[in-house]
C-alpha positions as CSV (number, residue, x, y, z in Angstrom):
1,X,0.0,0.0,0.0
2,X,1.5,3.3,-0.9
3,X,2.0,6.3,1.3
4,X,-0.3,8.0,-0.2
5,X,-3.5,5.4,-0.1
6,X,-1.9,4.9,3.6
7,X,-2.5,9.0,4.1
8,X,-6.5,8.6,3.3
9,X,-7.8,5.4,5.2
10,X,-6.1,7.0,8.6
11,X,-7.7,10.3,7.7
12,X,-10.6,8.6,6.9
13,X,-11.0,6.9,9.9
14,X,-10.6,9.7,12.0
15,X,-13.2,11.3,10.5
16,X,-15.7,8.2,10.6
17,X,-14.9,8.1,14.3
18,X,-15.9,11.5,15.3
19,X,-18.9,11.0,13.0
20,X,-19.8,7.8,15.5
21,X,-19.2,9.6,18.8
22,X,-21.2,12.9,17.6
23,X,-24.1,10.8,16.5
24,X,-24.4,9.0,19.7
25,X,-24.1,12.2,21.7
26,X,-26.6,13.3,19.4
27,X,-29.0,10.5,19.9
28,X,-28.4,10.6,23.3
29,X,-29.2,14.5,23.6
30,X,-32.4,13.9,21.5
31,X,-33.8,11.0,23.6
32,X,-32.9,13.1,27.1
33,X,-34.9,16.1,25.5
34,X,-38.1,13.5,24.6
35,X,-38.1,12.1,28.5
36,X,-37.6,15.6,29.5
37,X,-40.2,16.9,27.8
38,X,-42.9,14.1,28.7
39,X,-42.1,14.4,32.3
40,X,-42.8,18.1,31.8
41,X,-46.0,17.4,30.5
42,X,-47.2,15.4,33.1
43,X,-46.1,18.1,35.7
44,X,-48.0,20.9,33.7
45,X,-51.2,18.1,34.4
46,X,-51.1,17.7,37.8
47,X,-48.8,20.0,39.8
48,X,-50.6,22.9,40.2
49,X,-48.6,25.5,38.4
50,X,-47.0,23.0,36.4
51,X,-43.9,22.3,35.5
52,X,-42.2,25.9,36.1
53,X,-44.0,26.0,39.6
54,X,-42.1,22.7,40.9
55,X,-39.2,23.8,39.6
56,X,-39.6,27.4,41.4
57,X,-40.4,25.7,44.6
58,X,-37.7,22.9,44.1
59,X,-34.7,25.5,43.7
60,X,-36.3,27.7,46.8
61,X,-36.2,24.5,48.8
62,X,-32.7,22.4,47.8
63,X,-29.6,24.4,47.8
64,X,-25.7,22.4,47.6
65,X,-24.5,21.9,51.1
66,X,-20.8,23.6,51.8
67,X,-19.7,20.1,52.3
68,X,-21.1,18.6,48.7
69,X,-19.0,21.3,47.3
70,X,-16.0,21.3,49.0
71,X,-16.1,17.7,47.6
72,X,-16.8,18.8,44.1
73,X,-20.0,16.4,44.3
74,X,-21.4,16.6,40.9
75,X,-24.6,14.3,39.3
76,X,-28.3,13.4,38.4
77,X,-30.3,12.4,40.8
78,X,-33.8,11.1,39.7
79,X,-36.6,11.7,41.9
80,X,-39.4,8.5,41.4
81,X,-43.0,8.4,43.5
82,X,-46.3,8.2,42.7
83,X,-49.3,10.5,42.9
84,X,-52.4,8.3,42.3
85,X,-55.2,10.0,41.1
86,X,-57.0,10.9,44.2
87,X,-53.4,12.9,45.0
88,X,-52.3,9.8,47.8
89,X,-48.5,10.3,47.7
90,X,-45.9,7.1,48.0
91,X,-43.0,7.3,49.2
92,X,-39.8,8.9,47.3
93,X,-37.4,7.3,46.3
94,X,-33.9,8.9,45.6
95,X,-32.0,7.3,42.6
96,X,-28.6,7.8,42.0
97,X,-28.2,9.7,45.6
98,X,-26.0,12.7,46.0
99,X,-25.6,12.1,49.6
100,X,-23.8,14.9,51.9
101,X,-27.6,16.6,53.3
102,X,-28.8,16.8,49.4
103,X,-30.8,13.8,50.0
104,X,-33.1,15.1,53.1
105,X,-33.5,18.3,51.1
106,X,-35.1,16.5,48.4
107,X,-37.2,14.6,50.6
108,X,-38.5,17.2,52.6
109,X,-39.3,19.4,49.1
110,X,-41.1,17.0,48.0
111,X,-43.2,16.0,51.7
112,X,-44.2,20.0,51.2
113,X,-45.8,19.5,47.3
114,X,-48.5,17.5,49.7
115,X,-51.7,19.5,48.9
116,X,-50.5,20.7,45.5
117,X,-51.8,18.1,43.1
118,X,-54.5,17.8,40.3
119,X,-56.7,14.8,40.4
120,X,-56.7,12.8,37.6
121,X,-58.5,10.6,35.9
122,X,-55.9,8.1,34.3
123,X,-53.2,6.8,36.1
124,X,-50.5,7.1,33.5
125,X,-50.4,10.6,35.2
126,X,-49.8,9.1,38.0
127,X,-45.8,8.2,37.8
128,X,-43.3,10.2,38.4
129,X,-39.4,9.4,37.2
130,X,-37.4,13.1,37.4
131,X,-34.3,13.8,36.9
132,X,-32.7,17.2,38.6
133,X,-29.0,17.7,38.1
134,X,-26.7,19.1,40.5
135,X,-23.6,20.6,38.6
136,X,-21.2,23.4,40.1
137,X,-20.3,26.7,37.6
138,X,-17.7,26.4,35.2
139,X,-17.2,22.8,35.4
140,X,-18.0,21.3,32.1
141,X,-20.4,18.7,32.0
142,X,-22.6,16.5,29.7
143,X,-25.4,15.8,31.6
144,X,-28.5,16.9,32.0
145,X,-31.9,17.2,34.1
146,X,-34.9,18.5,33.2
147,X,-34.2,20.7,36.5
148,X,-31.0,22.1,37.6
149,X,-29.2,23.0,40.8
150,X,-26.2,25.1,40.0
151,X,-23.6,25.5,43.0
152,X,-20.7,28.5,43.4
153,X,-17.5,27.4,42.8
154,X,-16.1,26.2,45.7
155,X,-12.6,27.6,45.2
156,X,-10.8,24.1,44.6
157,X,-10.2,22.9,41.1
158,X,-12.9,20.6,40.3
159,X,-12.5,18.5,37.0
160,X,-15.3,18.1,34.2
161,X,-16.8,14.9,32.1
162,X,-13.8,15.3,29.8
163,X,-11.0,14.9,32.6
164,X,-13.0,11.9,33.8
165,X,-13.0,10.1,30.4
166,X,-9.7,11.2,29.4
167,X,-8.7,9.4,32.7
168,X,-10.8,6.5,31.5
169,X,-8.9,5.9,28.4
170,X,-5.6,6.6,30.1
171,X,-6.1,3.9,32.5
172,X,-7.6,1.6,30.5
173,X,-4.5,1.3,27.9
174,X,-2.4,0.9,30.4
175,X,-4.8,-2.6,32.0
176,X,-5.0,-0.2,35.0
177,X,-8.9,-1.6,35.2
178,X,-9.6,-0.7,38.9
179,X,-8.9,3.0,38.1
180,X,-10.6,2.8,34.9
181,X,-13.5,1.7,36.4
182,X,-13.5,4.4,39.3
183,X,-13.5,7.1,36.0
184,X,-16.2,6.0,34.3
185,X,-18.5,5.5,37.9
186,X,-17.7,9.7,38.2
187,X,-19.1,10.0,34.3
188,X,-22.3,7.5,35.0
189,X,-22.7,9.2,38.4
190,X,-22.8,12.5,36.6
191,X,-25.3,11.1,33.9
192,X,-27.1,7.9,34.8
193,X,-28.6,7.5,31.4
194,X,-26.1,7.7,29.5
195,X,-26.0,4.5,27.9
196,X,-22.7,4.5,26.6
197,X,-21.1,4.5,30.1
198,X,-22.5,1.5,31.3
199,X,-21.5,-0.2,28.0
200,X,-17.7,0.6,28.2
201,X,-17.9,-0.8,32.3
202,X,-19.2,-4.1,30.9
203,X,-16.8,-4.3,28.8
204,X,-14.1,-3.4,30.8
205,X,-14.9,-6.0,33.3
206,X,-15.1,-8.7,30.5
207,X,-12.2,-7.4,29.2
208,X,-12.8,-6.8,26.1
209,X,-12.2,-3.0,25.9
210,X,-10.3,-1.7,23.3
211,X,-8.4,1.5,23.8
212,X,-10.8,4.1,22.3
C-alpha cells in the first residue's frame, strides 16, 4: 500500500470516528430532551402551576450543602414516586443519591408539594421518574436534568466529564482496570442514562475493551 493510499484510510477513519461519537451524543441529547419533555408534560397536568411551579419551589427549597462542594459532588439524581389520582403520595425514592444533606432536602421538598396536586382521571399521570442535576459553575459537563441545581465554585479545582474520560482511556490502555472503572463510575454518576457508560464498564470488566 502506498504512502499516499496509507494517508486517506487514517484520515478517513478519523473522521468516521468523530462521525460515530457525535451521532451518539446526538441520539443521546435527543432522547434526554423527549423524557424531559414528557415528564414536563405530566407536571404541567397535575402539579398545580406546572412544570415551572415545581421547579420554582424545588430551587427555593434544595440548595448544595458547603460540604457537597468542597467535595466537588457533581450528578443526576432522579426523583421516582407516585401521585395516584385521588393525589395519595408514595413514598420517594432517591436514585442515583448525592448524599452529603442533598438527599433530606429532596425529601423534605417533595413532603411539602402535599396538597399541591391535580386529580386525575388516568393513572399514566400518576408516575413520576425526574431527573434534577446538580452541577457546580464552570465545570463542564454533559449531563442533564430536566431541573438544575447550580452551586458557586467552591474555590478548589474541580474536574469536568472530559478529565473523567480522558482518565478512563488513560487507565484503561495501560490494564489499569480498577482505576478505569473508578472514571467511568464519576461519568455514570454525573449522567445515569447515559448509555454509553455502562457499555464501556461491561466491557471493561469482561475485558474486552479496546483502547478508544
Amino acid at each position: 500500500m502506498n504512502t499516499f493510499v496509507k494517508i486517506i484510510l487514517f484520515f478517513g477513519t478519523i473522521n468516521f470516528s468523530v462521525f460515530a461519537y457525535s451521532q451518539s451524543d446526538s441520539t443521546l441529547t435527543d432522547l434526554s430532551a423527549s423524557r424531559n419533555k414528557t415528564v414536563q408534560h405530566i407536571l404541567d397536568y397535575r402539579f398545580r402551576g406546572g412544570a415551572g411551579e415545581f421547579e420554582r419551589l424545588l430551587l427555593q427549597q434544595v440548595k448544595y450543602t458547603p460540604e457537597a462542594l468542597s467535595q466537588c459532588v457533581m450528578g443526576t439524581v432522579i426523583l421516582s414516586f407516585t401521585v395516584d389520582c385521588d393525589n395519595n403520595m408514595s413514598e420517594m425514592r432517591v436514585r442515583n443519591p448525592m448524599y452529603h444533606g442533598l438527599n433530606e432536602q429532596l425529601q423534605a421538598f417533595y413532603k411539602s408539594t402535599e396538597g399541591m396536586w391535580n386529580r386525575c382521571n388516568d393513572r399514566r399521570y400518576s408516575r413520576f421518574e425526574i431527573p434534577v442535576l446538580f452541577k457546580i459553575e464552570k465545570v463542564e459537563t454533559h449531563a442533564g436534568g430536566l431541573f438544575e441545581i447550580e452551586g458557586n465554585s467552591p474555590g478548589v479545582p474541580c474536574r469536568g466529564d472530559d478529565y473523567y474520560f480522558e482518565q478512563y482511556k488513560k487507565n484503561q490502555a495501560k490494564g489499569k482496570t480498577k482505576k478505569a472503572l473508578q472514571a467511568l463510575d464519576v461519568l455514570i454518576h454525573r449522567d445515569p442514562y447515559n448509555q454509553e457508560y455502562y457499555d464501556l464498564k461491561k466491557n471493561l470488566l469482561l475485558g474486552k475493551e479496546e483502547t478508544p
